[in-house]
Each structure stands twice: as C-alpha cells, then as structure tokens.
BALOBA-1460 file (C-alpha; in Angstrom, 3 decimals):
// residues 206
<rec num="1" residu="x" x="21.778" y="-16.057" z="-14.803"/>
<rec num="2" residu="x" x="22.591" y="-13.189" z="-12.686"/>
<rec num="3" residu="x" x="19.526" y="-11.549" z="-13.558"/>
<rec num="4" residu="x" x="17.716" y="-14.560" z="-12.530"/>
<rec num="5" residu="x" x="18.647" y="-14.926" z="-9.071"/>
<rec num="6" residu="x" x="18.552" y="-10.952" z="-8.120"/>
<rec num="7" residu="x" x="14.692" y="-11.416" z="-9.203"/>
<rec num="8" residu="x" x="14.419" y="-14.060" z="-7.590"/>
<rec num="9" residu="x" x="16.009" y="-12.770" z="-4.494"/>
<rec num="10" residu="x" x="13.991" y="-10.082" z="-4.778"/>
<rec num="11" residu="x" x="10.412" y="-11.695" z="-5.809"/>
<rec num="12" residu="x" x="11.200" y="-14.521" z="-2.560"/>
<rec num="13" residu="x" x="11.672" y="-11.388" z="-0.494"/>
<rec num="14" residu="x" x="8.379" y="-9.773" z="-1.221"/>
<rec num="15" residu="x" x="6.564" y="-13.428" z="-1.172"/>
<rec num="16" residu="x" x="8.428" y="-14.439" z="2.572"/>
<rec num="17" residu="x" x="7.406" y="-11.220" z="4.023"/>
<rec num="18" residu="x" x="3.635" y="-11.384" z="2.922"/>
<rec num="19" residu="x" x="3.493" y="-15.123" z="4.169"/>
<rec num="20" residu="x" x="4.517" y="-13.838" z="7.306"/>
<rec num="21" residu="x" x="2.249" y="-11.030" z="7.675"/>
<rec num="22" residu="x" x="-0.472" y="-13.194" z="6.941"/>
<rec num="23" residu="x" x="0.747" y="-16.340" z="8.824"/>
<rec num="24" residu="x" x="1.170" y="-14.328" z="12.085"/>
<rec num="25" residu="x" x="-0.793" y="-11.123" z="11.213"/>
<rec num="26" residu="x" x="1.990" y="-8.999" z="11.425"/>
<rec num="27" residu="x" x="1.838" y="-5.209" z="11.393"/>
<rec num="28" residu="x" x="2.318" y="-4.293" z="7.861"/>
<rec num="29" residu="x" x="4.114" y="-1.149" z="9.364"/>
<rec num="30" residu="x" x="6.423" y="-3.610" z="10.082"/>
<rec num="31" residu="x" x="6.588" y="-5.680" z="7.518"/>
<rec num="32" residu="x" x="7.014" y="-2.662" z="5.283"/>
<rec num="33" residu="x" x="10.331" y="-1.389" z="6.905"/>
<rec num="34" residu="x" x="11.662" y="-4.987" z="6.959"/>
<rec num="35" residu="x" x="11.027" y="-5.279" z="2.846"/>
<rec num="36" residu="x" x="12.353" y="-1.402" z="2.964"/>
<rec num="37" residu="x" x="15.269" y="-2.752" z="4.511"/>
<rec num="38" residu="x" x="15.983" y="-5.983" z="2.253"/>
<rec num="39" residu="x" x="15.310" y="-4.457" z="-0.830"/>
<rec num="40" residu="x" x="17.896" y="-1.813" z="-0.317"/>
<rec num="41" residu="x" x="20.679" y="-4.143" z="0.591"/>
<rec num="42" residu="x" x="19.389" y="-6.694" z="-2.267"/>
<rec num="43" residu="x" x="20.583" y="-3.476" z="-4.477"/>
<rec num="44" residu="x" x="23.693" y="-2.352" z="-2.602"/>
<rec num="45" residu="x" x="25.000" y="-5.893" z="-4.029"/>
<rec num="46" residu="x" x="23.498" y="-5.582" z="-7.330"/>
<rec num="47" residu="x" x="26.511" y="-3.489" z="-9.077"/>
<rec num="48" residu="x" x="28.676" y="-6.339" z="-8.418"/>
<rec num="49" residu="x" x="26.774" y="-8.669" z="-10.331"/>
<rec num="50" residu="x" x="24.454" y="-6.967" z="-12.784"/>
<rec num="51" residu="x" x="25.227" y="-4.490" z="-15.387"/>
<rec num="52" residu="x" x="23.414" y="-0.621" z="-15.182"/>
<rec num="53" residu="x" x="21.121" y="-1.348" z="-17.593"/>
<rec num="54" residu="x" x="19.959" y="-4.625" z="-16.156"/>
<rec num="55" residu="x" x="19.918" y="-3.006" z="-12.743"/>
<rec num="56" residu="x" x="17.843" y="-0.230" z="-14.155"/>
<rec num="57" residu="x" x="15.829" y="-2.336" z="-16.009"/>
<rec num="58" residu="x" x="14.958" y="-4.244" z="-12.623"/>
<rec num="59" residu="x" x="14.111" y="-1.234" z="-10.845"/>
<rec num="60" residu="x" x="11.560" y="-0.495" z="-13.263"/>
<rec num="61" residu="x" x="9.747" y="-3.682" z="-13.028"/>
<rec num="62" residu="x" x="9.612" y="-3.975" z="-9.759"/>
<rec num="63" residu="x" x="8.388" y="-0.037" z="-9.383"/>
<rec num="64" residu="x" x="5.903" y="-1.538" z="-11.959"/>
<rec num="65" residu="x" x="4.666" y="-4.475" z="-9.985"/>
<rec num="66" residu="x" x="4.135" y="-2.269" z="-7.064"/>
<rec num="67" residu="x" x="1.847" y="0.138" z="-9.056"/>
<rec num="68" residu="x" x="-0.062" y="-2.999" z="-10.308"/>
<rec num="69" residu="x" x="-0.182" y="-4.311" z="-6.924"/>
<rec num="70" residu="x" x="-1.886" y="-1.427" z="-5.202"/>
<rec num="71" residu="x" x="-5.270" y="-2.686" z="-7.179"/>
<rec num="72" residu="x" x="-5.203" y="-5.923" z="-5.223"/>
<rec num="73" residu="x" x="-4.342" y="-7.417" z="-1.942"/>
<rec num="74" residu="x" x="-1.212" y="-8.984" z="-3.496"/>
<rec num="75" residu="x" x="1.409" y="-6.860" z="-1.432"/>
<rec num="76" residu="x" x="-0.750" y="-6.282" z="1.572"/>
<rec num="77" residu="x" x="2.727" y="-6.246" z="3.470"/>
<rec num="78" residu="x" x="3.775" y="-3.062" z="2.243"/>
<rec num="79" residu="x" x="0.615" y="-1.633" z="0.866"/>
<rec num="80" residu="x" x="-2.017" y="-2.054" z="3.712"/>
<rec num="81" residu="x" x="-1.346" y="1.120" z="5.594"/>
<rec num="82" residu="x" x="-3.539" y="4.002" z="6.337"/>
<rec num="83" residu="x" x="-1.509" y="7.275" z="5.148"/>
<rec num="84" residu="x" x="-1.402" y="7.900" z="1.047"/>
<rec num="85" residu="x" x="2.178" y="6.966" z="-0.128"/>
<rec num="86" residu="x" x="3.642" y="5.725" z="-2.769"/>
<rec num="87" residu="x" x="6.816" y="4.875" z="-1.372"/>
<rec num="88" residu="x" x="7.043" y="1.366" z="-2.745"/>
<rec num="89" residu="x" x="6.820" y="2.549" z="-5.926"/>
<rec num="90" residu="x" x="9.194" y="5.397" z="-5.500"/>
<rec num="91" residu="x" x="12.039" y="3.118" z="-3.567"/>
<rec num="92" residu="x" x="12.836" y="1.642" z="-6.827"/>
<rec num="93" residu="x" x="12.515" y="4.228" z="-8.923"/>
<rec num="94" residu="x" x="15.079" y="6.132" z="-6.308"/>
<rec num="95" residu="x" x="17.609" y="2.924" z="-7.245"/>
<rec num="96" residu="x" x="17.182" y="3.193" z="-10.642"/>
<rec num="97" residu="x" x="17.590" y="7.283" z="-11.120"/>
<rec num="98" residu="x" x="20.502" y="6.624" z="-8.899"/>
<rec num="99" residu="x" x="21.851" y="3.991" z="-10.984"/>
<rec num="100" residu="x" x="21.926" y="5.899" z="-14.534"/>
<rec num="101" residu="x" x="23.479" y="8.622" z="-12.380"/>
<rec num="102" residu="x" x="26.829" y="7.268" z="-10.990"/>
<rec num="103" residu="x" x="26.503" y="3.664" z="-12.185"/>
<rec num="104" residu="x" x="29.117" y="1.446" z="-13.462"/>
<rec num="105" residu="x" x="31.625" y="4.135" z="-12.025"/>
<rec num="106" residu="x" x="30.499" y="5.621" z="-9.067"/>
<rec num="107" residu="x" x="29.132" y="2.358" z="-6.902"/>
<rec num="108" residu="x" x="30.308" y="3.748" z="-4.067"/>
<rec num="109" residu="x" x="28.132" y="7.097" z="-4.041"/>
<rec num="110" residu="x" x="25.429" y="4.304" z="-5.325"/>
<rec num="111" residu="x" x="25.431" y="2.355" z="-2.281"/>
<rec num="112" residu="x" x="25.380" y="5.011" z="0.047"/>
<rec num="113" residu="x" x="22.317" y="6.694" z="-1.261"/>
<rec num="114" residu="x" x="20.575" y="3.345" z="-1.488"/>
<rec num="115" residu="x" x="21.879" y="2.211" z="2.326"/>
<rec num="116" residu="x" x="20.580" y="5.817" z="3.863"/>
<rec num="117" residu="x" x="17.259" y="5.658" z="1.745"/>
<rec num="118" residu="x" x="16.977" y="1.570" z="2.735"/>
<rec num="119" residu="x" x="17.998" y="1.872" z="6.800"/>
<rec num="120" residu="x" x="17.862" y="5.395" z="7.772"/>
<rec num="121" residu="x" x="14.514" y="6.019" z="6.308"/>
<rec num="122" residu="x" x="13.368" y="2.505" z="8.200"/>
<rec num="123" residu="x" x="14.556" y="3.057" z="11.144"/>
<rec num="124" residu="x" x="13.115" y="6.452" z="11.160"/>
<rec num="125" residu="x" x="9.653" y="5.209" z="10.243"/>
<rec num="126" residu="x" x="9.840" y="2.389" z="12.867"/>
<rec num="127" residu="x" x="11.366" y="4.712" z="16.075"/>
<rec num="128" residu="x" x="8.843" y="7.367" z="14.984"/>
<rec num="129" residu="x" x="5.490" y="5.045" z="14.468"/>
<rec num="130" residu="x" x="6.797" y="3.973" z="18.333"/>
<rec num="131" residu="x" x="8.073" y="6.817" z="20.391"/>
<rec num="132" residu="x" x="7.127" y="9.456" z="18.461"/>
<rec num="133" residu="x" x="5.428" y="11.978" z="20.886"/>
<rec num="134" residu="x" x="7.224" y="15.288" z="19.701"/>
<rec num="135" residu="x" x="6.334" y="16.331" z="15.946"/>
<rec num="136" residu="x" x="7.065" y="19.000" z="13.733"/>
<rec num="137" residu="x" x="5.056" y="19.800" z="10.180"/>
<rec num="138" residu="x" x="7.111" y="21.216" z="7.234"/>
<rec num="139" residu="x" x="5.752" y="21.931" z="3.702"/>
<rec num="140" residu="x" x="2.456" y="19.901" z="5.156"/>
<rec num="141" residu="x" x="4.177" y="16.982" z="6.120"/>
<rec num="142" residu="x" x="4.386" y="15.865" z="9.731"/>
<rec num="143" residu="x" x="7.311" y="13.820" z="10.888"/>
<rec num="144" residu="x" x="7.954" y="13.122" z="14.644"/>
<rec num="145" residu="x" x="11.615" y="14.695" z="16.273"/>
<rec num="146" residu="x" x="12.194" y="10.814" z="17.699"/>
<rec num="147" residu="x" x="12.054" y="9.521" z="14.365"/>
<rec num="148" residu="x" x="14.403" y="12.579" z="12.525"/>
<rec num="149" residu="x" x="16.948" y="11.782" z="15.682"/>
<rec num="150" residu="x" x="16.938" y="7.938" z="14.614"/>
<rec num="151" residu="x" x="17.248" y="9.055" z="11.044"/>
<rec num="152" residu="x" x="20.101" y="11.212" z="11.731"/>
<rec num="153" residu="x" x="21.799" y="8.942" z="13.870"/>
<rec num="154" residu="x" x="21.896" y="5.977" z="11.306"/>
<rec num="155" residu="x" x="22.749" y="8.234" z="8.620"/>
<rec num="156" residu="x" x="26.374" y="9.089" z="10.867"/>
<rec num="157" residu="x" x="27.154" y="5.756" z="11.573"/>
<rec num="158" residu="x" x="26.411" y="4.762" z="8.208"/>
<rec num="159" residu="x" x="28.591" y="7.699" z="6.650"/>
<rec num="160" residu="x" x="30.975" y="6.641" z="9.256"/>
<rec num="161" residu="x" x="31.462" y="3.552" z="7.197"/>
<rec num="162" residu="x" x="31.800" y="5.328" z="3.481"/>
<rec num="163" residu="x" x="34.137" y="7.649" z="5.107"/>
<rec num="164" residu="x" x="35.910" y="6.842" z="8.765"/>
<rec num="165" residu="x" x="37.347" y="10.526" z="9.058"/>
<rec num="166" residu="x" x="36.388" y="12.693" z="11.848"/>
<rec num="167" residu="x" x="35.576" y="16.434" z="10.143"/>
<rec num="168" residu="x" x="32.926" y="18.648" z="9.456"/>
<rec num="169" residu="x" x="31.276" y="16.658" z="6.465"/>
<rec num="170" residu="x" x="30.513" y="13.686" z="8.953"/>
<rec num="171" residu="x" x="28.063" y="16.062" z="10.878"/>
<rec num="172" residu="x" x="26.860" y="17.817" z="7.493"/>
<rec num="173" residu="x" x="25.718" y="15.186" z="4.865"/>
<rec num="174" residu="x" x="23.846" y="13.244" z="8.150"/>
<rec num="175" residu="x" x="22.136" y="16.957" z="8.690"/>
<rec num="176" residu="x" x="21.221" y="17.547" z="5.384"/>
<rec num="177" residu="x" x="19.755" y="14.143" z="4.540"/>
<rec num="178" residu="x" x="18.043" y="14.319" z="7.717"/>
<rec num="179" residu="x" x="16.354" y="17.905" z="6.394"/>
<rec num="180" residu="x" x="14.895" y="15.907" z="3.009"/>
<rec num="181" residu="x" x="13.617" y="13.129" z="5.171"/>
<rec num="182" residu="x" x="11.697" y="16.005" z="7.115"/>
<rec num="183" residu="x" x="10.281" y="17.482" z="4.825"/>
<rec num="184" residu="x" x="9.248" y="15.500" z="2.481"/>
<rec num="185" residu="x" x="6.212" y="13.334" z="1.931"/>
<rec num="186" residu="x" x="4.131" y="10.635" z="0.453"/>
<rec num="187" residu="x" x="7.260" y="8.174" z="-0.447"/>
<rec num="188" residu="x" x="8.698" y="11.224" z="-1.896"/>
<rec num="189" residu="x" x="11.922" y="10.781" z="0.092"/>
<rec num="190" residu="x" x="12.306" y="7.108" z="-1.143"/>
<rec num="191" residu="x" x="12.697" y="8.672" z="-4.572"/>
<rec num="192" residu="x" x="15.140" y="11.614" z="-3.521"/>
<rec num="193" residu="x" x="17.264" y="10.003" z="-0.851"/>
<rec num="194" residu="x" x="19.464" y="7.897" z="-3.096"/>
<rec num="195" residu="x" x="20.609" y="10.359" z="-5.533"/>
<rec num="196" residu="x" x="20.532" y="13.597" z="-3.022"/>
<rec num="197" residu="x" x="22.993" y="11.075" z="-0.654"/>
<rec num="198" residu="x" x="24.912" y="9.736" z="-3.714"/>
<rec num="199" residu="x" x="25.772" y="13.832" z="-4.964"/>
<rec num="200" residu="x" x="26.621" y="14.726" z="-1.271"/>
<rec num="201" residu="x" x="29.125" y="11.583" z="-0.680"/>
<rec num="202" residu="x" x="30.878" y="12.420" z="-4.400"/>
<rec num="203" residu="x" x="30.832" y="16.682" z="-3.963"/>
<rec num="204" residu="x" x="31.547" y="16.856" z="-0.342"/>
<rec num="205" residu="x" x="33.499" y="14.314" z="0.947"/>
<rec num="206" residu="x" x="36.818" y="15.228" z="-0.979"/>
C-alpha cells in the first residue's frame, strides 16, 4: 500500500507539472527545477515508509520511465530543454545508489545527499539561468559564479539543519559539494551529489 501511494505521489507529480506547463506554457526550465525539487523531498520521506529495496526498486523505474520518455513528448516539462543532459534520468539513479549505500541505517546521511542534490542543485540552476552574468568553465563545463554562490549558500543552511554546530565542517562539506556541482556536467551531478553529500555528512561531521 505504501508502495502505491509513493508512485502515485510521484507519477501525480510528474502529470501536475506537465498539465501546467502546457496549460500556461510554462518554461520547462522551470518546471524542471520545480519536479527537481518535489521529487527529492518525495524521497527524503520515502525511508520512513518504504523498505531499501522497494525504494531502490522505485528509483529504477522511474530512471526508466525517464529514458523511455525522452523518445516522446510525454515529459516535455523536464525534457524540452536545449543543453544535452540526462539529469532526469540520473536524479533517480543518484537516490537509488544512495539508498543501497547507507539505507535502512544511515537515513540521515540519505536525506542530506538527496535534499542538497534536490534544492541546492535547483536553486543553482534557477539563480544561474537568471542572473548569471559571471561564468567559469571547468573540465568543459560552464557554470555561472551566481548560480555556484546560490548553490553554496543552500547547501549551509541546509547542513545547518543536519548539524546546528558552528565549526569548520559547516564551511567545508558546503565548499566541497559546491566544487562537484562546478564541475560537473550533463546531469552528472544529479547522480554524484547524493552519495558524495551522504559520505561527507557520515566521515566528517563527527
């Protein structure tokens, strides 16, 4: 039953946002963070219902659907964007490698990779795609400084919340998660960010 309504959470997600990019033509640049967004708190509440396998098992579907779904106009909310990325298939793939990592135990770690990956990245995407005038290229991909700033600030304010302590790792998991948004590309930092976040919240905040 629980399996039921996280797909269904999930599928009504994905079918609300599309209505609504279509209903009020919508910038799927928008659109795109805003599922970005909801998926990644629909899975920061998944440990508390589902098991690891089911939650795994989920992840793959749904990374699944959205490799189906780039042959057709079906997700044209997340997939109707001009740069090559395959972030919508990597987000959940980034859940689910984070899940068989530190899943049933370590939900904690597992939330915090999924929240930075889910908001951070967003946020980053949106500030960037807005008031992003300064830019820097690493490794061949180009990111804006506005949107690393944005990325770096939600990351500290969401560490904040894992770990309310002022000391040095604070400043240095927001730094280096900031670094591996920057330089990578292509949706490759959907698929990183949750388990590089989850190993820095378990090894360095001790």
């Amino acid at each position: 039953m629980n399996l039921a309504i996280f797909l269904l959470l999930s599928l009504a997600l994905l079918g609300g946002i599309e209505i609504a990019k279509r209903q009020f033509s919508l910038s799927p640049n928008i659109t795109r963070k805003v599922t970005h967004v909801g998926a990644a708190l629909i899975a920061v509440a998944s440990p508390f219902f589902l098991s690891k396998i089911l939650i795994v098992l989920s992840c793959l579907f749904f990374a699944t659907l959205m490799l189906v779904g780039r042959r057709s106009t079906l997700f044209s909310s997340i997939q109707d964007i001009k740069r090559n990325t395959f972030g919508e298939v990597f987000l959940p793939l980034g859940e689910a490698l984070s899940a068989i990592v530190f899943l049933p135990q370590g939900i904690r770690e597992f939330q915090f990779g999924v929240l930075v990956m889910g908001i951070s990245d967003a946020l980053a995407g949106l500030i960037g795609e807005r008031f992003g005038n300064h830019h820097v290229a690493i490794l061949g991909n180009r990111k804006s400084i506005e949107g690393s700033l944005a990325f770096f600030l939600s990351t500290l304010c969401i560490t904040f919340l894992f770990f309310p302590v002022f000391s040095y790792p604070l400043i240095l998991i927001p730094l280096l998660l900031t670094f591996v948004e920057l330089v990578l590309g292509n949706g490759f930092d959907n698929l990183a960010l949750p388990i590089i976040g989850a190993l820095l919240l378990k090894y360095i905040m001790f």
